[in-house]
C-alpha positions in Angstrom: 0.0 0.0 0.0 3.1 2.7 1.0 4.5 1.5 -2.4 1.5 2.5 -4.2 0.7 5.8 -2.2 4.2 7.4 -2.7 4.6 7.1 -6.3 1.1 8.1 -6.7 1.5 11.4 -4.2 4.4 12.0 -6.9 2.4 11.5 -9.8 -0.3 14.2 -8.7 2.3 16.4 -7.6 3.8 16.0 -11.1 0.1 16.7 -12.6 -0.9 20.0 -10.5 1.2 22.2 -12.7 -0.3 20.7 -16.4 -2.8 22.1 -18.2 -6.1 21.0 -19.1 -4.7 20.1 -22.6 -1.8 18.0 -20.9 -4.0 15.9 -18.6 -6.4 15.3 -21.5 -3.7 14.1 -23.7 -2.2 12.0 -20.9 -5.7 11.0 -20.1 -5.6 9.8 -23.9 -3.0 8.1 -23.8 -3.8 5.6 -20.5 -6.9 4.6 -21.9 -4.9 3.6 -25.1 -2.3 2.1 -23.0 -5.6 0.1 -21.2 -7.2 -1.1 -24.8 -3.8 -2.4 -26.1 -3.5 -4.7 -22.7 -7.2 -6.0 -22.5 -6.7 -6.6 -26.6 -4.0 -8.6 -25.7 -5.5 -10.5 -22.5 -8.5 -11.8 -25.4 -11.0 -13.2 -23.3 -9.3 -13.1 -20.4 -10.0 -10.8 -17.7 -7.9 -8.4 -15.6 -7.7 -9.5 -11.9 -7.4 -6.4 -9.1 -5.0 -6.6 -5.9 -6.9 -5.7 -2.8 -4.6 -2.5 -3.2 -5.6 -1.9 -6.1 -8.9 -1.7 -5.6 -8.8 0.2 -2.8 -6.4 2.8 -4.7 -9.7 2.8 -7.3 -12.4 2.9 -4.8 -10.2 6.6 -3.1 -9.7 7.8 -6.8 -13.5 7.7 -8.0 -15.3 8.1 -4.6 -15.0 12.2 -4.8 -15.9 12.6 -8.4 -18.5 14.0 -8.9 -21.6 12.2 -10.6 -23.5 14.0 -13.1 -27.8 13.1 -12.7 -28.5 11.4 -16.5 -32.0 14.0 -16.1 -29.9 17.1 -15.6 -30.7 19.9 -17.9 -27.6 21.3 -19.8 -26.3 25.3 -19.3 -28.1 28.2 -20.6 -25.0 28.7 -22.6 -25.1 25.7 -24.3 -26.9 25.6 -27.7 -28.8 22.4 -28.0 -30.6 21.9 -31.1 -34.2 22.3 -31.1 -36.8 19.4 -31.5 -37.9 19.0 -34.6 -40.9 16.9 -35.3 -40.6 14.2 -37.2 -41.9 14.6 -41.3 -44.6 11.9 -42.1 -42.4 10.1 -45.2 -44.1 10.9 -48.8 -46.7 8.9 -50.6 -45.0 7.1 -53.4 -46.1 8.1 -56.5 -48.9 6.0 -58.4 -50.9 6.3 -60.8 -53.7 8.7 -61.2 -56.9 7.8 -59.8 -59.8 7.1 -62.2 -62.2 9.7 -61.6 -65.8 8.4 -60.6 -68.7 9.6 -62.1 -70.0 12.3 -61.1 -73.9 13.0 -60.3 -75.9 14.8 -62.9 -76.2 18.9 -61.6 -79.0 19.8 -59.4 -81.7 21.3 -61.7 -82.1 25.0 -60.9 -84.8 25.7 -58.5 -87.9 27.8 -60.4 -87.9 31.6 -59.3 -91.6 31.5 -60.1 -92.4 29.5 -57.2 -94.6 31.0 -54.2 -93.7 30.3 -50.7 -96.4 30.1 -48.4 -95.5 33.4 -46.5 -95.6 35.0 -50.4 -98.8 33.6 -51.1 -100.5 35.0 -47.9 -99.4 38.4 -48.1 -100.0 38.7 -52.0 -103.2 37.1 -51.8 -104.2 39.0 -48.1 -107.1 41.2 -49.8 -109.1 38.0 -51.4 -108.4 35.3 -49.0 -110.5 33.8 -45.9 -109.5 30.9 -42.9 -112.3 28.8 -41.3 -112.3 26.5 -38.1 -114.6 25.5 -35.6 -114.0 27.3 -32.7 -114.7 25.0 -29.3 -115.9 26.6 -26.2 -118.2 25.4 -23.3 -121.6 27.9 -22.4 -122.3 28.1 -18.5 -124.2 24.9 -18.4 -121.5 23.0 -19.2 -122.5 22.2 -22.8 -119.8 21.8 -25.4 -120.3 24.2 -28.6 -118.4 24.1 -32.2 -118.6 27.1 -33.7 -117.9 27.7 -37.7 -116.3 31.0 -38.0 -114.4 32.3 -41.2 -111.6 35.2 -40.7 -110.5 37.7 -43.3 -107.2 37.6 -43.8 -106.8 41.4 -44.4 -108.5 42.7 -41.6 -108.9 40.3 -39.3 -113.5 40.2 -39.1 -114.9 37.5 -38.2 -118.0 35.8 -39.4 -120.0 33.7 -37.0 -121.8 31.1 -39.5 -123.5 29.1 -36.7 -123.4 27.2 -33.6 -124.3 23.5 -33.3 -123.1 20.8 -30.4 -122.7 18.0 -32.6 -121.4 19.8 -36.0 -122.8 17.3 -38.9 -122.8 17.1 -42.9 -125.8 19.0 -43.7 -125.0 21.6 -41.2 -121.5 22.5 -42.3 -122.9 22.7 -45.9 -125.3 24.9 -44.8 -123.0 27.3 -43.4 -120.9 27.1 -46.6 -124.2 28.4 -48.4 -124.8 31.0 -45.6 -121.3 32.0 -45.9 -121.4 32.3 -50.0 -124.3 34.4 -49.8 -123.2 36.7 -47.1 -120.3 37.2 -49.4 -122.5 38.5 -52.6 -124.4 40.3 -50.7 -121.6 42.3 -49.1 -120.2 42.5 -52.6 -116.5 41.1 -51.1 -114.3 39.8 -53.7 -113.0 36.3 -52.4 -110.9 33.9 -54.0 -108.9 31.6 -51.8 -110.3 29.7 -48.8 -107.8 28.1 -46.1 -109.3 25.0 -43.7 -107.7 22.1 -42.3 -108.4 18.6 -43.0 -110.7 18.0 -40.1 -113.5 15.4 -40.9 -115.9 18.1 -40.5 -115.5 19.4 -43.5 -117.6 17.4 -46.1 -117.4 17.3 -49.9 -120.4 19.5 -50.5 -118.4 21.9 -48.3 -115.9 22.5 -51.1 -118.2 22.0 -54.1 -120.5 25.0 -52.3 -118.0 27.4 -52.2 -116.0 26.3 -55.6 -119.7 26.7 -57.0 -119.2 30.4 -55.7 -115.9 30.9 -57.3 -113.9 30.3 -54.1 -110.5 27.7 -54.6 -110.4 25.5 -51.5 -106.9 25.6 -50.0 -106.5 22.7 -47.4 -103.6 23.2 -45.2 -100.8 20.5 -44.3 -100.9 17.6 -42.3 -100.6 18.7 -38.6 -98.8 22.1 -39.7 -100.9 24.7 -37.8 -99.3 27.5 -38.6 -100.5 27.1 -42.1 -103.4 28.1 -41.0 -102.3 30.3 -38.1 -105.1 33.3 -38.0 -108.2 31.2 -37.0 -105.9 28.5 -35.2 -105.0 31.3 -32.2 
């Protein structure tokens, strides 16, 4: 152990004045020296004294040990993360274009929308419904009543409990000659397609010039006015 200490003690003494350059090149040169012996050994290994390993063990225990996570200095210019480029699509041969769909015909401009039909037509055009309400004895009352569109008057044709075939023609005659007499101009008539109104219904009034509009299938606001 004295042996190894004393020639050692020398050997740092000897290194304090080098430079950084020296000890690297001297540094260079032991681990050649340490390749050239284990290339020679083969596959044989070294064997370490107890001294020696003890000279080791001295030697490495105050170097310092660098954490593998440790960030690297501010200073020190680490290239930047790049993400990775998806490789190209090889080249092949153009696709076969698929048939296209034949174009959309052009809608008509000339078509009417409801809400262009009722305001263009306001002047000439009437809604009908039976309106339901209950009198003070507790009897249950349907009630025909047409409304002009343009101003909003009603016409009362009736009142009836049970509203049947004959009477709902009735009012549709009532209703046509209330109309001449009051010399109104009427062309359009909106109902719904309640089973109350019967055939003879329609043929009265078309009789009278009057076009029968029905309105749609549980759409309401079709006929909106007389519906409130």
């Amino acid at each position: 152990m004295t042996y190894l200490t004393v020639p050692n003690a020398f050997a740092v003494r000897r290194l304090l004045p080098a430079s950084a350059r020296d000890k690297n090149i001297e540094i260079l040169a032991l681990r050649h020296q340490i390749t050239v012996l284990q290339r020679q050994l083969g596959p044989q290994r070294a064997e370490f004294a107890p001294a020696d390993r003890s000279l080791l063990a001295a030697l490495l225990h105050p170097l310092p040990s660098t954490p593998r996570d440790a960030t690297p200095p501010a200073t020190a210019r680490t290239p930047r993360h790049q993400p990775a480029m998806a490789p190209r699509p090889a080249q092949t041969a153009p696709r076969e274009r698929l048939p296209t769909s034949p174009p959309r015909p052009t809608p008509d401009r000339a078509t009417t929308t409801w809400t262009t039909f009722l305001h263009s037509q306001a002047a000439v055009l009437l809604t009908t419904d039976f309106i339901k309400t209950v009198t003070l004895t507790g009897k249950r009352q349907h009630i025909p009543a047409v409304v002009e569109h343009a101003t909003r008057r009603i016409r009362v044709l009736g009142t009836t409990a049970r509203p049947t075939a004959d009477q709902d023609t009735q009012a549709a005659r009532n209703l046509a000659m209330d109309l001449e007499d009051a010399g109104a101009d009427v062309k359009y008539l909106i109902r719904d397609r309640d089973a109350k109104f019967p055939a003879l219904f329609d043929q009265v009034l078309s009789d009278a010039g009057i076009d029968i509009v029905p309105s749609g299938v549980r759409v309401p606001r079709m006929n909106s006015i007389t519906e409130r």
